[in-house]
C-alpha positions as CSV (number, residue, x, y, z in Angstrom):
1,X,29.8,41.5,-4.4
2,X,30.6,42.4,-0.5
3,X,28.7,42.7,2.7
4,X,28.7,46.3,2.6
5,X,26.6,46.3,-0.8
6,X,24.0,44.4,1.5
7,X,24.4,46.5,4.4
8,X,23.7,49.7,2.1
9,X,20.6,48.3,0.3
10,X,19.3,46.5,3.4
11,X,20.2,49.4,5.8
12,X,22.0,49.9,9.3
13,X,18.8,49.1,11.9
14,X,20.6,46.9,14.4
15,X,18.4,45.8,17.4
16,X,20.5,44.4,20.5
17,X,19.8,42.9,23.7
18,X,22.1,43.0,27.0
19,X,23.7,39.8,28.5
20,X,22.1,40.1,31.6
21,X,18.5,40.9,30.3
22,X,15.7,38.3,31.3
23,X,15.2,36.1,28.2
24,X,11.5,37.0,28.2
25,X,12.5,40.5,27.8
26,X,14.4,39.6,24.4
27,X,11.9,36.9,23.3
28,X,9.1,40.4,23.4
29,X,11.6,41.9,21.4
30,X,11.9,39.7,18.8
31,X,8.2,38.8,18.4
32,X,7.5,42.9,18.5
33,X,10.1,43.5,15.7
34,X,9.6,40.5,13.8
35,X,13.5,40.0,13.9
36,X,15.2,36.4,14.8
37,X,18.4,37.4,16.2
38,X,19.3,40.2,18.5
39,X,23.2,41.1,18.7
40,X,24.1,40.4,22.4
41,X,26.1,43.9,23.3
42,X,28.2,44.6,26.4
43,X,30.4,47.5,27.6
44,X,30.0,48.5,23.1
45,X,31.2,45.1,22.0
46,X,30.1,42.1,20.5
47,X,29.8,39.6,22.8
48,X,26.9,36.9,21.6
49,X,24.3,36.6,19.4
50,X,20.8,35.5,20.6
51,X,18.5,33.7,17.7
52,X,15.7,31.6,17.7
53,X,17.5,28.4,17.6
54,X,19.0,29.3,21.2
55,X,16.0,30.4,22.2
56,X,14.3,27.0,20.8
57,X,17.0,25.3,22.9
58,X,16.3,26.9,26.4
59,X,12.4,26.4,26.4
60,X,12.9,23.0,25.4
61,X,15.2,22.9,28.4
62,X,13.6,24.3,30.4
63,X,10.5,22.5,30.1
64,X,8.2,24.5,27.7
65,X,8.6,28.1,29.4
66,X,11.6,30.9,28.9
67,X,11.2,30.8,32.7
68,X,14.1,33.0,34.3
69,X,16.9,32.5,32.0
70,X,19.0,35.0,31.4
71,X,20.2,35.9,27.6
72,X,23.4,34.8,28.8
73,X,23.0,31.5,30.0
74,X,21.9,30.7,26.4
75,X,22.9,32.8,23.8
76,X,25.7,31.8,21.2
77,X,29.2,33.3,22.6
78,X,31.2,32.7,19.9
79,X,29.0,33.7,16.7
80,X,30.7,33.7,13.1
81,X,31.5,37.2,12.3
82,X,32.3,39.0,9.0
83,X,33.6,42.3,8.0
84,X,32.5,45.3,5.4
85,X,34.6,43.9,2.9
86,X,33.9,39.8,3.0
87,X,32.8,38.7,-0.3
88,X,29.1,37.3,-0.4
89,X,30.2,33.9,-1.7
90,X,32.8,33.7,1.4
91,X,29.7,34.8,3.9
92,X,27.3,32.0,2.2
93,X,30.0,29.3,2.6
94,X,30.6,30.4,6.2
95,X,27.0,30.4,6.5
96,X,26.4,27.2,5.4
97,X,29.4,25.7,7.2
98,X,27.8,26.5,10.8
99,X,24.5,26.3,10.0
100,X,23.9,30.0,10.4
101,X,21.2,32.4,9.8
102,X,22.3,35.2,11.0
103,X,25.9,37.2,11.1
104,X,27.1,40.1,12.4
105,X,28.9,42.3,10.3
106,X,32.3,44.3,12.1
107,X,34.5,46.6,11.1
108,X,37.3,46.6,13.7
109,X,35.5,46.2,17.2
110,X,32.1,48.5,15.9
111,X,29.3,46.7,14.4
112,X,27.9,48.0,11.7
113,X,25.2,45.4,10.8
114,X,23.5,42.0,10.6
115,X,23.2,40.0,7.5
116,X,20.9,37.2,7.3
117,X,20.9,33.9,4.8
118,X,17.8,35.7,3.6
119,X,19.8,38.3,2.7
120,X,22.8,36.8,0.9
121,X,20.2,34.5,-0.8
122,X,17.9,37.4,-2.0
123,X,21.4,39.2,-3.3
124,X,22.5,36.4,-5.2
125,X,19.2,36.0,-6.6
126,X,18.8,39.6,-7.5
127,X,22.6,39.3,-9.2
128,X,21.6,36.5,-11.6
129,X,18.1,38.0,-12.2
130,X,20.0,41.2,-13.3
131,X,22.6,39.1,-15.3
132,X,19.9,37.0,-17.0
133,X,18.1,40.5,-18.5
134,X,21.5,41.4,-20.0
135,X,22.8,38.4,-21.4
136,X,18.5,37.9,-22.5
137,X,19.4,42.0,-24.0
138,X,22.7,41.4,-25.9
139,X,21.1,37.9,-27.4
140,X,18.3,39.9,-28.7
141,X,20.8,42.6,-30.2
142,X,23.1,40.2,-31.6
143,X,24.1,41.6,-34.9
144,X,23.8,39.7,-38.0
145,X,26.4,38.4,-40.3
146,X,25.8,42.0,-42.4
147,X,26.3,44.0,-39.6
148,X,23.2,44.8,-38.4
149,X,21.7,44.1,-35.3
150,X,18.4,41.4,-35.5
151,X,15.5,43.1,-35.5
152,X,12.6,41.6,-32.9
């Protein structure tokens, strides 16, 4: 399974946030569209990613407030990055590796996405849910030693 079987169940609704935007301003954002990462965009490319954990970081910092930070000063400027066709169990690994929750998904220099752990979790889940019914289907059908297949 790839990244772009997420991207097409989970859909292409990216929300970003400029570099040089007031962290307040992306903190509203998140908390308004229940997200926990914005994709830090500049001139149309990929230049940070912005997540709770950074955003953790800088109030700590800076004493218990966002204060006047800008998304800049804290966001993460070298996120892990995937493409279209990066297998899920490559994008879990990676995931795990770094600690990350969230990775954005290119396909040259465009991005087409975000994928979450929540979403490579619920995937894998949803795969072994789906395998479980067959293999549960083809025990139940198993034929007999006459030929026939078991009756329930």
């Amino acid at each position: 399974m790839k990244v772009s079987d997420i991207l097409r169940v989970k859909g292409n609704t990216l929300f970003t946030v400029s570099p040089d935007q007031p962290l307040s301003h992306a903190v509203e954002t998140m908390s308004e569209r229940d997200i926990g990462s914005l994709v830090v965009m500049e001139f149309g490319d990929l230049i940070g990613m912005l997540t709770f954990r950074e955003v953790i970081q800088a109030v700590v910092k800076n004493g218990g407030s966002v204060g006047t930070s800008l998304v800049r000063s804290v966001m993460d400027d070298a996120p892990l990055t995937c493409t279209p066709e990066t297998e899920i169990d490559e994008v879990r690994r990676m995931m795990l590796g770094r600690h990350a929750r969230y990775m954005p998904v290119l396909n040259g220099r465009q991005l087409m996405g975000v994928v979450s752990f929540y979403d490579v979790a619920k995937t894998v889940v949803d795969s072994q849910d789906f395998e479980n019914r067959m293999l549960k289907a083809y025990i139940r059908d198993w034929p007999s030693e006459d030929g026939n297949a078991k009756a329930s």
